[in-house]
TIMARNU-172368 format. One line per 3 residues: number of its first residue (from 1); their letters; for each residue x, y, z of C-alpha. Coordinates in pm, whole numbers, plus 50000, padded with zeros to 5 digits. Layout:
# residues N
NUM	a	X Y Z ~ ... $
END
This chain:
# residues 213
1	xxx	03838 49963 69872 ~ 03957 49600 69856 ~ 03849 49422 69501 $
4	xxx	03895 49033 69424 ~ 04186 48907 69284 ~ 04013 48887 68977 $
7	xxx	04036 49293 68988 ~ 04362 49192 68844 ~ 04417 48904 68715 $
10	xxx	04151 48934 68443 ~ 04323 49229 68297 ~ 04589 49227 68017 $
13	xxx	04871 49332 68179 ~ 05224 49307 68110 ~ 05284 49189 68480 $
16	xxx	05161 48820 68415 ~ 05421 48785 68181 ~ 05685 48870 68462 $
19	xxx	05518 48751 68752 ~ 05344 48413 68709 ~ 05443 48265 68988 $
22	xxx	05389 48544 69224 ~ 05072 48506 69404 ~ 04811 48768 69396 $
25	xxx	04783 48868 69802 ~ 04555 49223 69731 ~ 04406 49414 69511 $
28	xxx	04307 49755 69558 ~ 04121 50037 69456 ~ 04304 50389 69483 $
31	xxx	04132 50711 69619 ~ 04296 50852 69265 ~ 04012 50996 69045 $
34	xxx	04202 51133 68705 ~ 04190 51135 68288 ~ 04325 50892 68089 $
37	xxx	04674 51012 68098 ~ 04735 51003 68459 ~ 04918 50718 68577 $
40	xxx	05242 50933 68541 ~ 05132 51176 68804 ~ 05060 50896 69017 $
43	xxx	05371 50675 68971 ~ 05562 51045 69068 ~ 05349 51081 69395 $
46	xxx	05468 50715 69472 ~ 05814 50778 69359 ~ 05888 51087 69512 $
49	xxx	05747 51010 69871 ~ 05376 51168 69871 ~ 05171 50969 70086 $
52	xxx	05499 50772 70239 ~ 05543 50692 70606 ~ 05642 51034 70688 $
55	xxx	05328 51195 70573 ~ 05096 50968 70760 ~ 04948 51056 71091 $
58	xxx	04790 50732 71227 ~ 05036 50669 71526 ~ 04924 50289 71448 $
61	xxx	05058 50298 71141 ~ 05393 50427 71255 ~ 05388 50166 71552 $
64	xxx	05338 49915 71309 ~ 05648 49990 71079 ~ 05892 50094 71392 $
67	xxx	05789 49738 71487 ~ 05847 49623 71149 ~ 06177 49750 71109 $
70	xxx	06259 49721 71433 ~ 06209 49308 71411 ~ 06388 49330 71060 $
73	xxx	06720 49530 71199 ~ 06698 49264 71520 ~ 06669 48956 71311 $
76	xxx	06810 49036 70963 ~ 06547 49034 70760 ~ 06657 49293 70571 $
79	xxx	07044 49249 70532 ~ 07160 49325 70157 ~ 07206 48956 70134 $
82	xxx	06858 48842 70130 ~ 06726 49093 69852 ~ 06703 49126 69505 $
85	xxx	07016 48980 69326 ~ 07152 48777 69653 ~ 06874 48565 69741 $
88	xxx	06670 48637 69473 ~ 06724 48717 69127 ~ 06581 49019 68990 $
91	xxx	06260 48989 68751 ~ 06407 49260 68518 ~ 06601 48955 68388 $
94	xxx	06241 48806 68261 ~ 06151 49150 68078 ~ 06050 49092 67756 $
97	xxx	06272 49285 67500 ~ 06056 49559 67414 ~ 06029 49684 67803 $
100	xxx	06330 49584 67880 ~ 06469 49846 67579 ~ 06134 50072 67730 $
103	xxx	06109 50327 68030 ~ 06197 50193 68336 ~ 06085 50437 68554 $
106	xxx	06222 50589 68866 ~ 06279 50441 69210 ~ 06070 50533 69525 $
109	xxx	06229 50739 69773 ~ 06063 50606 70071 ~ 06009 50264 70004 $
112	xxx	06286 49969 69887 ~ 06124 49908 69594 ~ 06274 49899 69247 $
115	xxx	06115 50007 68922 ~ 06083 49718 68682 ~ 05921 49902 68397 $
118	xxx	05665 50190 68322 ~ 05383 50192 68036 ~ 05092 50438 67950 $
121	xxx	04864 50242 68220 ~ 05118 49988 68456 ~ 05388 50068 68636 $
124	xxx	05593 49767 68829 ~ 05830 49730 69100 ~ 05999 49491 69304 $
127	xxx	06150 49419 69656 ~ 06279 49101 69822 ~ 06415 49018 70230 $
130	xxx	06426 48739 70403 ~ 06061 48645 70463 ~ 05939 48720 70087 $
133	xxx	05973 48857 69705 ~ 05746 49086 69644 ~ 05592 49317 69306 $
136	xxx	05411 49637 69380 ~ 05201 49672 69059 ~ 04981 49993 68983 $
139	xxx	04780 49976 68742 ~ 04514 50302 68589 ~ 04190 50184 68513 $
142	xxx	03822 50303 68457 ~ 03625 50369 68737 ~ 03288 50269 68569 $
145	xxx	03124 50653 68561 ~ 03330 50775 68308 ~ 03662 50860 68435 $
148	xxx	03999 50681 68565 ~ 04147 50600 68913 ~ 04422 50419 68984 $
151	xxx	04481 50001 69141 ~ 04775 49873 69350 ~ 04808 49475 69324 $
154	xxx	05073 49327 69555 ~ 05201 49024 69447 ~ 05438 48755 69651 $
157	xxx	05632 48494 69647 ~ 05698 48377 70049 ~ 06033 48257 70120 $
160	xxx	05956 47876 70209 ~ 05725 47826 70550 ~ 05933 48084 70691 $
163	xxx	05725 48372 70484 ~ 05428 48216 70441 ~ 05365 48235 70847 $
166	xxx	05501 48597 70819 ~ 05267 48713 70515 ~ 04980 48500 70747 $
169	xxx	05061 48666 71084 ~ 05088 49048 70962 ~ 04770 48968 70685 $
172	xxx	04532 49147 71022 ~ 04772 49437 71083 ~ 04831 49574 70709 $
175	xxx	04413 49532 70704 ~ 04354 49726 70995 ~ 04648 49991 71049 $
178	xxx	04852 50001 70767 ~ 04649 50009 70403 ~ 04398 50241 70571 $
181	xxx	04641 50530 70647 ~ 04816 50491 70331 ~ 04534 50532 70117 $
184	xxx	04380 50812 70335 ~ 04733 50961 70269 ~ 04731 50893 69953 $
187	xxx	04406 51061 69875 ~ 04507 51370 70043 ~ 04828 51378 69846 $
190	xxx	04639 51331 69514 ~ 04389 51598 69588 ~ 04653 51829 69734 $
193	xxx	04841 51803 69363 ~ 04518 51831 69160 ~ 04578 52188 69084 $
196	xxx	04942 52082 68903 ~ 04776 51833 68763 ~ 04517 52016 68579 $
199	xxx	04759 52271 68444 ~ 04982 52055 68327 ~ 04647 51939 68130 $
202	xxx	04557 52274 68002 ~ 04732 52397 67712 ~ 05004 52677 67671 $
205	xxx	04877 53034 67452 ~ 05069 52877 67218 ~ 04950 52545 67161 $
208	xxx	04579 52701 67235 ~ 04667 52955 66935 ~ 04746 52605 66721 $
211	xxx	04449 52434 66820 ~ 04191 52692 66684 ~ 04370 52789 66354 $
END
């Protein structure tokens, strides 16, 4: 479900201190339904590809990104020269010491994104090209009946007129065939690890043993 940008911005997270002059382009709810201590499970399923491009079975959705890369391989959008450290500098130089000296967090797999930093309830990462400069922020929140689910925030910064038009033209094609597979996907993946998830919540013998002497 798509929430206002409010969703995020009226939330205390570390991200604004990074990231003030990235504009917030969407905010979203996850299909993630967890505990408190979850975010970790999620930022893995990210990280490690669950849910990713080669999991997804809309054949829009894969149009779309063979298009995508297609245009970016044709027209350079994605050489190493326009990304983070060439044509951009990277935000981990804005980190505030005590993330900068925390966990970082791991890299996706699937996606060129790189981890900025990863607390308790936010995880951040980054990506730039030639049409924009761009922070994937995911966020674990309550889902107002008593539990937790996770929120992805995007957050830009177009590349002159060039990415604005770019970030206006594909606005209709990441509503209509991209964010709806991935979250479908996503929500499969989720539920599909629940089981590990709730073990790794349950206590050992041993630690049970502890708990009740």
């Amino acid at each position: 479900m798509r929430l206002p940008a409010t969703a995020h911005t009226s939330r205390p997270w570390r991200i604004h201190e990074i990231a003030g002059d990235f504009h917030v382009e969407d905010v979203w709810a996850l299909p993630t339904p967890g505990g408190p201590d979850d975010l970790h499970h999620l930022v893995r399923q990210i990280t490690d590809g669950g849910g990713d491009k080669n999991t997804i079975s809309s054949p829009t959705y894969r149009a779309l990104f063979a298009l995508r890369w297609k245009l970016g391989k044709l027209l350079g959008w994605d050489k190493s020269d326009a990304g983070i450290g060439t044509r951009v500098e990277t935000l981990l130089d804005r980190l505030p010491a005590d993330l900068r000296e925390g966990p970082r967090g791991t890299d996706p797999r699937s996606v060129p994104f790189t981890s900025l930093y990863q607390l308790h309830d936010e995880w951040a990462a980054e990506m730039a090209n030639r049409t924009v400069h761009a922070v994937m922020h995911i966020g674990w929140v309550r889902d107002g009946t008593g539990g937790y689910r996770g929120q992805m925030a995007v957050l830009v910064k177009p590349n002159g007129l060039f990415g604005a038009l770019y970030m206006a033209a594909i606005k209709p094609f990441r509503y209509v065939g991209v964010y709806p597979a991935l979250f479908r996907a996503m929500g499969r993946a989720w539920q599909a690890n629940a089981r590990e998830r709730n073990a790794a919540a349950r206590p050992g013998p041993a630690e049970g043993a502890a708990r009740t002497t």
